[in-house]
C-alpha positions as CSV (number, residue, x, y, z in Angstrom):
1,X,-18.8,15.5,-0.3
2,X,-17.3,13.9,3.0
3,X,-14.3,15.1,4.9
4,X,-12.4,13.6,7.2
5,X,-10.7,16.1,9.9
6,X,-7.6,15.8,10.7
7,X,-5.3,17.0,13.8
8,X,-4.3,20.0,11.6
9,X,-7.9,20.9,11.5
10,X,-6.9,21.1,7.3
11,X,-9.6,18.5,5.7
12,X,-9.1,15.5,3.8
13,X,-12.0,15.7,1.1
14,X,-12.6,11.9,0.3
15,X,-15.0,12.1,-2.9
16,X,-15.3,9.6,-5.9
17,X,-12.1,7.8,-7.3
18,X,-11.2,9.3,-10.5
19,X,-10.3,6.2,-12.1
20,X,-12.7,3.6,-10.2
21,X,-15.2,5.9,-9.8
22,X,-15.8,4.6,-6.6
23,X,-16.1,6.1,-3.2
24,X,-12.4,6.3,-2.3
25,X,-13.7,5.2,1.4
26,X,-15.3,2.5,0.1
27,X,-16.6,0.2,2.5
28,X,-16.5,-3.7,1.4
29,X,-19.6,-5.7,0.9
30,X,-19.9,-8.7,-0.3
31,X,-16.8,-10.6,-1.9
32,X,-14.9,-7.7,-1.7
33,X,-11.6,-6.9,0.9
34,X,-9.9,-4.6,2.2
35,X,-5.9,-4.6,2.4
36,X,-3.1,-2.4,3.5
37,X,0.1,-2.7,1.5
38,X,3.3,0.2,1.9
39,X,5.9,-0.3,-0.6
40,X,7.8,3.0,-1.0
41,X,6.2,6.5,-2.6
42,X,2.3,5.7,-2.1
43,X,1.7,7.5,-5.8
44,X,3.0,4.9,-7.8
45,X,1.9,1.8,-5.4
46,X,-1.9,3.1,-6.0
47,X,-1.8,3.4,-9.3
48,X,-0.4,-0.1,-9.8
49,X,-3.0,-1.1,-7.5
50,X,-6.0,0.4,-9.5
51,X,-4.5,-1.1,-12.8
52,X,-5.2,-4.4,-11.6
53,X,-8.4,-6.3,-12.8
54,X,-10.9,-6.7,-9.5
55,X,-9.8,-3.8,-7.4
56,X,-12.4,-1.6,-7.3
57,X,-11.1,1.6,-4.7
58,X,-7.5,2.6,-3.8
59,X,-6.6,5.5,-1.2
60,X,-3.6,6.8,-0.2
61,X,-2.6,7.4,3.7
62,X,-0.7,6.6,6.5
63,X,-0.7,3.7,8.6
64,X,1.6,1.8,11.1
65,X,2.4,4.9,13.4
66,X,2.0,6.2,16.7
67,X,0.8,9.8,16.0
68,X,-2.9,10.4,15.9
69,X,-4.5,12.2,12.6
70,X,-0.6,12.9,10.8
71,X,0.0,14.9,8.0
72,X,1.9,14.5,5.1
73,X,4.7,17.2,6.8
74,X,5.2,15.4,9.7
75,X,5.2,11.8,7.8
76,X,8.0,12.8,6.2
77,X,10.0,14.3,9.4
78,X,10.1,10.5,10.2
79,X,9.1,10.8,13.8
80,X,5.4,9.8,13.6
81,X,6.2,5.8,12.5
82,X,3.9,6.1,9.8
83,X,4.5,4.7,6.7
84,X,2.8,5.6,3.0
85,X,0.2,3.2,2.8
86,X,-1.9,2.7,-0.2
87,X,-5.7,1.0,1.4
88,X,-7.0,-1.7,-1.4
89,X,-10.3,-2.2,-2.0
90,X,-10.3,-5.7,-4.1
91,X,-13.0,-8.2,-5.3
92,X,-12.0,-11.7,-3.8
93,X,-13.8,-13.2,-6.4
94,X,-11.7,-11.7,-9.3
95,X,-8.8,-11.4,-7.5
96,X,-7.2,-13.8,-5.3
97,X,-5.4,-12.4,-2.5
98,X,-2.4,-14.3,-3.1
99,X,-2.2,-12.9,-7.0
100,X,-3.1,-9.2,-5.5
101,X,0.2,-10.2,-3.0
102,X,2.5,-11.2,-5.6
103,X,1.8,-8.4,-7.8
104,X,2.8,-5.7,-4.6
105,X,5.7,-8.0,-4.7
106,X,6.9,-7.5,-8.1
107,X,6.5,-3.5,-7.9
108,X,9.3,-3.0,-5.4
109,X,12.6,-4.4,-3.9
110,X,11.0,-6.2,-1.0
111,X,14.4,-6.8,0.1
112,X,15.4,-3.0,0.6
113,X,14.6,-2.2,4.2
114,X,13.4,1.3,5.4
115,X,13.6,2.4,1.7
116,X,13.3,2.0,-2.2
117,X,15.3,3.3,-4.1
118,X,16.6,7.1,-3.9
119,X,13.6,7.1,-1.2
120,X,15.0,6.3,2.0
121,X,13.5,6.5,5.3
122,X,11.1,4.3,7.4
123,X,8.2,6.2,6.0
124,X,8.9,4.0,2.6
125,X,9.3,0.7,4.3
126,X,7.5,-2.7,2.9
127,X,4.3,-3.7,4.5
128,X,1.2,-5.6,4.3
129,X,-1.3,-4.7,6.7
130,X,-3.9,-8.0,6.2
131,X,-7.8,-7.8,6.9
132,X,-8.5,-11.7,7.1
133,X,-6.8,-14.9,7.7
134,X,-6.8,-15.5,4.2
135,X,-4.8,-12.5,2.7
136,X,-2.5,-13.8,6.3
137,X,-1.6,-17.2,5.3
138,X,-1.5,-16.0,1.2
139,X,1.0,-13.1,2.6
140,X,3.4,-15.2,4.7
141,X,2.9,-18.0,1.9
142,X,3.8,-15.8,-0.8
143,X,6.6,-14.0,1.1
144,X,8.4,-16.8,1.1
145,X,8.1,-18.7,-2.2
146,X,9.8,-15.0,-3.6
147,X,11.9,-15.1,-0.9
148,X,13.4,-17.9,-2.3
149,X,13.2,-16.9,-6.0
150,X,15.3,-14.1,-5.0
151,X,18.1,-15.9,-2.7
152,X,18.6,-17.8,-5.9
153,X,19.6,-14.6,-8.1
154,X,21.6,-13.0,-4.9
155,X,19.4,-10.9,-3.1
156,X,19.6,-10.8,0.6
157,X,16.2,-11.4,2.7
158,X,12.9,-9.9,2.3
159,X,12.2,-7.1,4.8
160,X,8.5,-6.8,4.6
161,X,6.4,-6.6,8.1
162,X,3.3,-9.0,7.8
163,X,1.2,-8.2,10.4
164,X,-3.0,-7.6,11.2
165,X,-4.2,-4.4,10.0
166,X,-5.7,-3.9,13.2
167,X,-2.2,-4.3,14.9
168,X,-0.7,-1.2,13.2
169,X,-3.3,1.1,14.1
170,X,-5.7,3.3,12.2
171,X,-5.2,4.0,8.4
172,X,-5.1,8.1,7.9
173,X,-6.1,9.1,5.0
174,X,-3.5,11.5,2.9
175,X,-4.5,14.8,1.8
176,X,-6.4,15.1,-1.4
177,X,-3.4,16.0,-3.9
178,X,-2.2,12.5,-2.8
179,X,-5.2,11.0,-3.9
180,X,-5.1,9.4,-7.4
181,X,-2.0,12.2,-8.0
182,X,-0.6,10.2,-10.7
183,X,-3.3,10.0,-12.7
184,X,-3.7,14.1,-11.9
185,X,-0.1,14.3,-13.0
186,X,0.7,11.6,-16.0
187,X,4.3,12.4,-15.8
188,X,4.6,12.7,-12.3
189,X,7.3,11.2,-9.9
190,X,7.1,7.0,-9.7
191,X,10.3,5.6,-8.5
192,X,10.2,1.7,-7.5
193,X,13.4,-0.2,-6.9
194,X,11.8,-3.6,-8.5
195,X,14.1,-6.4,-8.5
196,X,12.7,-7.5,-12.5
197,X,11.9,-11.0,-10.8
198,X,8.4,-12.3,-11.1
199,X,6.7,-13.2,-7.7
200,X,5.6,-17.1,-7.4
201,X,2.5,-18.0,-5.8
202,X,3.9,-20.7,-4.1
């Protein structure tokens, strides 16, 4: 079992994925990839993450902040910057980045800034936090072929920051009750503001 200590010195026990079962640190190799996306409570983000075919490891965490090592407490106090961030572990070569993009697209209101839904705060803001050029150009590309899906049905501008993983810092991982906690709790809390549009891919 491997921990990861935190600021707090409380432990973050990062063991196998309960669904995947997959190292939820896994490293890629291979085809595989790595990306950060944030689109409100990081529960119901990971769990539509590990539903789709080719991801193969999901963690939830922290990322985009300027406080080292932050726990879920001060997350939520909204002084750290951080936002719930759900890391992606994804085959390339079963799951374009660009489908992977559209479908964190379709399970929030990209349009709702510093927020979704009843959860409000910067700590739910809409992110993708990119590992390659690739899953770059397929982000901006994507962003704005829904962008204009949804300025034809009245929606105002999509908020989402598009931005190198490596320029938002290191991605903390969230204590282990956060980890997989929807699939710990079936009929636990998954609130997403989606607009009910599907996301283009160009």
């Amino acid at each position: 079992m491997k921990f990861l200590f935190k600021a707090s010195d409380s432990p973050v026990r990062l063991t196998t994925h309960m669904v995947l079962g997959t190292p939820v640190d896994l490293e890629p190799t291979g085809s595989q990839q790595a990306i950060h996306l944030a689109a409100g409570c990081f529960w119901g983000v990971e769990k539509a993450m590990w539903s789709l075919p080719g991801v193969v490891a999901t963690a939830t965490g922290y990322m985009g902040g300027d406080v080292e090592s932050p726990t879920y407490e001060q997350v939520c106090t909204r002084a750290t910057g951080h936002a719930e961030t759900v890391r992606v572990v994804f085959d390339a070569d079963l799951l374009a980045p660009d489908r992977l993009i559209a479908s964190f697209f379709e399970i929030h209101d990209p349009t709702q800034a510093d927020g979704q839904g009843n959860d409000v705060g910067p700590q739910y803001r809409s992110a993708i936090w990119t590992t390659t050029p690739d899953q770059a150009e397929a982000a901006v590309r994507v962003r704005d072929a829904y962008g204009r899906e949804l300025a034809e049905r009245g929606f105002g501008p999509i908020t989402t920051t598009i931005a190198p993983a490596a320029e938002a810092g290191p991605f903390w991982y969230a204590e282990d009750y956060h980890q997989q906690y929807l699939f710990k709790n079936p009929g636990g809390y998954e609130c997403h503001a989606r607009t009910g549009i599907p996301c283009p891919l160009s």
